[in-house]
N, C-alpha and C positions, 0 to 999 in steps of 0.2 A: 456910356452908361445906358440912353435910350435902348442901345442891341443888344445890352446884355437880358434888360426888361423882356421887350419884345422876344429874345429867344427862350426863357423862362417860361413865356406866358404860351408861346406854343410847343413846348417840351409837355408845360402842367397837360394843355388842350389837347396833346398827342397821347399823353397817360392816361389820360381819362375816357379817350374815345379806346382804346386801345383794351383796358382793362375795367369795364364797367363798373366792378366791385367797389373801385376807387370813388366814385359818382356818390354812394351815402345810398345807394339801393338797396332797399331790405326784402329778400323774398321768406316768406313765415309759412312754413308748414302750420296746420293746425289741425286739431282730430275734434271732432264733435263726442264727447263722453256723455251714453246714456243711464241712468239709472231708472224702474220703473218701483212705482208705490202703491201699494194698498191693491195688490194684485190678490185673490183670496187664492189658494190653491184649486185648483181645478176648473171647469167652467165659471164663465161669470153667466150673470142671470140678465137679461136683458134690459139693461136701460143704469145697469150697478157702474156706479161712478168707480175713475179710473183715470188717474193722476199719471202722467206720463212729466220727469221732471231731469233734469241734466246741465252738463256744461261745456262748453267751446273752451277749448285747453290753447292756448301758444305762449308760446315764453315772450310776443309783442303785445301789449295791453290793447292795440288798434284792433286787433283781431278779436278782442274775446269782449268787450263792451260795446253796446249799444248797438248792438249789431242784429242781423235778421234770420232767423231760423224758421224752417218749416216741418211740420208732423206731414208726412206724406202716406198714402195709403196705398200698398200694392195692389194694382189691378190688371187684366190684361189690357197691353196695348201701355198706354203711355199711364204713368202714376198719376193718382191727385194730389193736390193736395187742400188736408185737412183744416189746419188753422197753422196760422203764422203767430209769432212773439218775435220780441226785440229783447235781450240779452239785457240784465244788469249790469254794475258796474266790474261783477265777479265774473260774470261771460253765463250766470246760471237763466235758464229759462224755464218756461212752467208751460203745460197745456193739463186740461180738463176734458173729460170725455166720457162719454156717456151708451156706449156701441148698444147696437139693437141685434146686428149680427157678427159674425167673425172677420176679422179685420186683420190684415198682419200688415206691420206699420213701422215706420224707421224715419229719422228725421235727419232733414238734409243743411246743409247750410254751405250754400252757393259759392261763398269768397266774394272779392270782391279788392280793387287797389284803388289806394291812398294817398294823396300828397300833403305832408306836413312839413313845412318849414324848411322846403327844397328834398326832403326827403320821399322816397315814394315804398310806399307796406303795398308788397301785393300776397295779399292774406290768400293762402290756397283754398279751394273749397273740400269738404269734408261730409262723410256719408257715416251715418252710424249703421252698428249691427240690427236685421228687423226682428221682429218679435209678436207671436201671434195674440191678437185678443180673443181670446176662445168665448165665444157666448154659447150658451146649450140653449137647447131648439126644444 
């Protein structure tokens, strides 16, 4: 009875090492979805508020709450970034902005993996489309 255990337990040990899938490993694609608001048609005037607002999409709730997103600003050489937010419970985040000159801007969100309850979320990271903020000069 002990050998029958024992060879069970490294059949399971061999399956698992074997075929990781079996392990309870979740890998989550997820797309950062932007929307922008209160953009007026045509240049903005300098200092005109400008609501950049959106959401982290994945069909694993780990990935899209409470999580860290950043507004990045394209420049040459390596990007900045602008300001950071932490995701609601829905994955939505908010930034506020107030440009002085033209800026073309896209927000990123890094990924990042998980361990819950023997389980491990390795959330991909995600790049939205950029999009200019035109100020007239």
């Amino acid at each position: 009875m002990a050998r029958r255990i024992l060879a069970s337990v490294v059949v399971l040990v061999a399956l698992v090492i074997a075929f990781p899938g079996v392990s309870g490993a979740h890998n989550v694609s997820i797309g950062t979805k932007v929307s922008k608001s209160k953009l007026p048609r045509g240049a903005l005037r300098p200092g005109e508020r400008v609501i950049v607002f959106g959401r982290v999409g994945a069909i694993d709730a780990v990935c899209n709450s409470l999580v860290s997103v950043e507004l990045m600003r394209m420049v040459p050489g390596a990007d900045r970034v602008l300001e950071s937010d932490v995701t609601d419970a829905e994955g939505e985040y908010y930034f506020l902005r107030r440009p002085r000159g033209d800026q073309r801007v896209y927000v990123r969100f890094a990924g990042f993996m998980d361990v819950t309850a023997g389980h491990i979320h390795t959330c991909g990271g995600s790049v939205s489309r950029a999009f200019l903020l035109n100020v007239q000069r």
